[in-house]
C-alpha positions as CSV (number, residue, x, y, z in Angstrom):
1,X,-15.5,7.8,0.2
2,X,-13.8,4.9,1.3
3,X,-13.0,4.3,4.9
4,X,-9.1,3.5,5.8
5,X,-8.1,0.4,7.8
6,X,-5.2,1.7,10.5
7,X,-4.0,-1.1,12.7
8,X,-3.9,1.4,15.5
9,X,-5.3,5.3,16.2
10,X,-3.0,7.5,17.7
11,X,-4.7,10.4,19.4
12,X,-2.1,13.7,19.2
13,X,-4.9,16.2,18.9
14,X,-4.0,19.4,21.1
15,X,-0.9,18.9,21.1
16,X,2.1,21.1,19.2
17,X,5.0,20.1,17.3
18,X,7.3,18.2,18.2
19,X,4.8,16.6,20.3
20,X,2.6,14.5,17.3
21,X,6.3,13.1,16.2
22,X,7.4,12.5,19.5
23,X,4.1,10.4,20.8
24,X,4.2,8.7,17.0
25,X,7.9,7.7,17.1
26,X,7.1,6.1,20.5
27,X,3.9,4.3,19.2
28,X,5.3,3.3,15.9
29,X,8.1,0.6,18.2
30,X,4.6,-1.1,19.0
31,X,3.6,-1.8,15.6
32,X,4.7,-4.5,13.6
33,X,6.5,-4.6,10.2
34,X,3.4,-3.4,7.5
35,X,1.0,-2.4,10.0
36,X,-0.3,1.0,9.3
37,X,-1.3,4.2,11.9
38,X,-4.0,6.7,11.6
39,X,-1.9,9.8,13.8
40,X,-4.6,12.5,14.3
41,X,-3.5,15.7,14.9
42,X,-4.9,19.7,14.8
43,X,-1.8,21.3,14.6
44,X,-1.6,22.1,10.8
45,X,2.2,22.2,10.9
46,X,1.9,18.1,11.7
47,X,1.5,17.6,8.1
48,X,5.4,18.5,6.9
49,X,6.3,17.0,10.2
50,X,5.1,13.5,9.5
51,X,5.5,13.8,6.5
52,X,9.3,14.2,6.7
53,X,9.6,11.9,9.6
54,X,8.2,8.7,8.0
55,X,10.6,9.5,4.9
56,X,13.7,10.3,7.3
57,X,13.0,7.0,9.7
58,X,12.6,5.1,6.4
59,X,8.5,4.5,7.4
60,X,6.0,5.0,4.7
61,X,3.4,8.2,4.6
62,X,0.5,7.1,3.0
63,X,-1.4,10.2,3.3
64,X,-3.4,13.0,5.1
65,X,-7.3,13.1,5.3
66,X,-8.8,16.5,6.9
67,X,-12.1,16.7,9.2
68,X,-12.8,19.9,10.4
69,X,-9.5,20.6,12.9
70,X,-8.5,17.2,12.7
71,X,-5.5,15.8,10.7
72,X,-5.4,12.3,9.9
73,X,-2.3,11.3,8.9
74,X,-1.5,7.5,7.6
75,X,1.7,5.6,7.7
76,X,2.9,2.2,7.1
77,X,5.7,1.2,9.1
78,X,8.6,0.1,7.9
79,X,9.5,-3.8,6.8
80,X,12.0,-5.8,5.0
81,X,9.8,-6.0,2.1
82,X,13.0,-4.6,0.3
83,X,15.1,-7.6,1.2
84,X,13.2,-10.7,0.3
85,X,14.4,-12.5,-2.6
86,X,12.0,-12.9,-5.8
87,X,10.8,-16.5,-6.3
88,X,8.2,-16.1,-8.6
89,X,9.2,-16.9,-12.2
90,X,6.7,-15.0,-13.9
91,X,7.5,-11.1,-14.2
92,X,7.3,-8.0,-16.0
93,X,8.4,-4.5,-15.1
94,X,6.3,-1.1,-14.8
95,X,6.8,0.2,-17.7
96,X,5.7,-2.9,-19.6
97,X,2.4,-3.2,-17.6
98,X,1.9,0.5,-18.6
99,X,2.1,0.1,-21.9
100,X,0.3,-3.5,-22.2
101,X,-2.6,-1.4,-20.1
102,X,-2.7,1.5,-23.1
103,X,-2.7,-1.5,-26.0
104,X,-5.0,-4.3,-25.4
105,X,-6.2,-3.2,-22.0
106,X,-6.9,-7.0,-21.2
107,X,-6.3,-8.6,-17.7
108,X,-6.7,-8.3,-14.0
109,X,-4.5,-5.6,-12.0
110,X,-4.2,-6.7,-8.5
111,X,-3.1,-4.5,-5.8
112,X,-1.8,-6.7,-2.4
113,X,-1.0,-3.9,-0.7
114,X,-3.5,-2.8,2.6
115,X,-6.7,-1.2,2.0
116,X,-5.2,2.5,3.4
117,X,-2.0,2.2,0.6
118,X,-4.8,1.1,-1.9
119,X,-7.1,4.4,-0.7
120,X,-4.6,7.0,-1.1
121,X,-3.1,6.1,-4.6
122,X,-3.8,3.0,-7.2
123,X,-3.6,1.9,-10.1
124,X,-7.0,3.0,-11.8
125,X,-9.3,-0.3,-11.9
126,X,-6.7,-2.3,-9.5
127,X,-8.8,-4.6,-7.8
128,X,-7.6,-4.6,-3.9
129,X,-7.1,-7.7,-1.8
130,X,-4.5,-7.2,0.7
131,X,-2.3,-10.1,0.8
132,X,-3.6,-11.1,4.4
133,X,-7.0,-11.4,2.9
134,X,-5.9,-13.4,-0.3
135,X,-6.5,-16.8,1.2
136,X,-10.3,-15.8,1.9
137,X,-10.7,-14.1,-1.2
138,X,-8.7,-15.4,-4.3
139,X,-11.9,-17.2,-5.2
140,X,-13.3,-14.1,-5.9
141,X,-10.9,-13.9,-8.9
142,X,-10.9,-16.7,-12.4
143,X,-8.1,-18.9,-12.3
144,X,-7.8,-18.6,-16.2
145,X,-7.6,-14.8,-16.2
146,X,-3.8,-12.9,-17.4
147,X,-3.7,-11.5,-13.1
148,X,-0.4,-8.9,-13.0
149,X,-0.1,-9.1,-9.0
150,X,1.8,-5.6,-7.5
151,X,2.5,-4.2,-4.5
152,X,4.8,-1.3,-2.9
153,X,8.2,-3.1,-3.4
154,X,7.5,-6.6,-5.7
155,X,7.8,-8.8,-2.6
156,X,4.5,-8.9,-0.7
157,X,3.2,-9.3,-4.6
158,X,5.9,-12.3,-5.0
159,X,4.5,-14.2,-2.3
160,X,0.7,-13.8,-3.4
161,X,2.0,-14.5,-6.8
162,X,3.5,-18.0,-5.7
163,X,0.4,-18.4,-3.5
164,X,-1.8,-18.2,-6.4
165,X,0.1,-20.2,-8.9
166,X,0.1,-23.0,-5.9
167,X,-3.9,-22.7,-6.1
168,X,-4.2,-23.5,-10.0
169,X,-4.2,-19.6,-11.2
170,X,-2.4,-20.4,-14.4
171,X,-1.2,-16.5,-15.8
172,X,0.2,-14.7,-12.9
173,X,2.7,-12.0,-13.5
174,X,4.1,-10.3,-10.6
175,X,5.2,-6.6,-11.3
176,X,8.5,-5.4,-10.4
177,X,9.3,-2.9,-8.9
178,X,5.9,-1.7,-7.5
179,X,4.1,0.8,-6.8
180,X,6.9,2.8,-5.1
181,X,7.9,3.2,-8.7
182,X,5.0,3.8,-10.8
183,X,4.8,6.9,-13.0
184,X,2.0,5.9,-14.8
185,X,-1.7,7.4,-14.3
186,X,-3.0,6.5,-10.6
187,X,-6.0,7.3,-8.9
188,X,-7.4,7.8,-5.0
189,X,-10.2,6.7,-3.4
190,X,-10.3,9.2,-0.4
191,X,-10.4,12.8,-0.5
């Protein structure tokens, strides 16, 4: 099982609803844009809660791991990911990466989102490098290879694709609109 990056851990064990919204609504104004909490929680009801919290607020759930009594729930909060114009030439759609994955099965999937979107649902044989590790990493990756770049939105996976095309990848196709989209077969890593 893989273990899940959070940015910060929010302890609301013992408490009962509405306090696990009320203590992660206040910690969630000290996260930045993308940053991702781990909210642990017993109270069983916390699940729904969240759950429909992060979608009313416009934040992302990610998912909820159980331990025993303890909840972990994950969330990303919110960014402008939505608004940033496309500058990568290079792009195909969902649907198209779907079906050139059932024909010829040939290139490299790579998901920029953070590790804890990556853990609760991918693409199956997406390789993860969050875009704040691509820098480090993109040598781990051949410049000559087909790489279809995605993320939640088709922004963060804009900017790696531009970034990579600046470092002499030569086939970079960045996948529009994301992950937030997909209907095609995915697969966890946590359980």
């Amino acid at each position: 099982m893989e273990t899940i990056k959070a940015n910060y851990v929010l302890d609301a064990k013992g408490l009962a609803c509405p306090m696990p919204i009320v203590k992660t609504k206040k910690a969630m104004k000290d996260l930045e844009a993308g940053q991702v909490i781990e909210v642990q929680a017993t109270d069983k009801g916390s699940k729904a809660d969240i759950e429909a919290w992060a979608g009313s607020s416009g934040h992302q759930y990610l998912g909820t791991l159980e331990e025993g009594e303890v909840l972990s729930h994950y969330l990303r909060k919110s960014s402008a990911d939505d608004l940033i114009e496309q500058k990568h030439p290079n792009k195909t759609t969902n649907e198209e990466l779907e079906k050139r994955m059932k024909t010829s099965g040939s290139g490299v999937i790579l998901d920029v989102r953070e590790s804890a979107e990556y853990a609760f649902s991918h693409i199956p044989n997406a390789v993860s490098m969050p875009l704040g590790e691509l820098d480090e990493r993109m040598n781990e990756l051949n410049k000559n290879d087909e790489i279809f770049v995605i993320c939640r939105t088709g922004s963060r996976s804009d900017l790696a694709s531009q970034k990579l095309s600046g470092n002499g990848f030569t086939n970079v196709i960045n996948v529009l609109p994301g992950m937030s989209k997909w209907s095609g077969e995915t697969k966890q890593t946590v359980k």
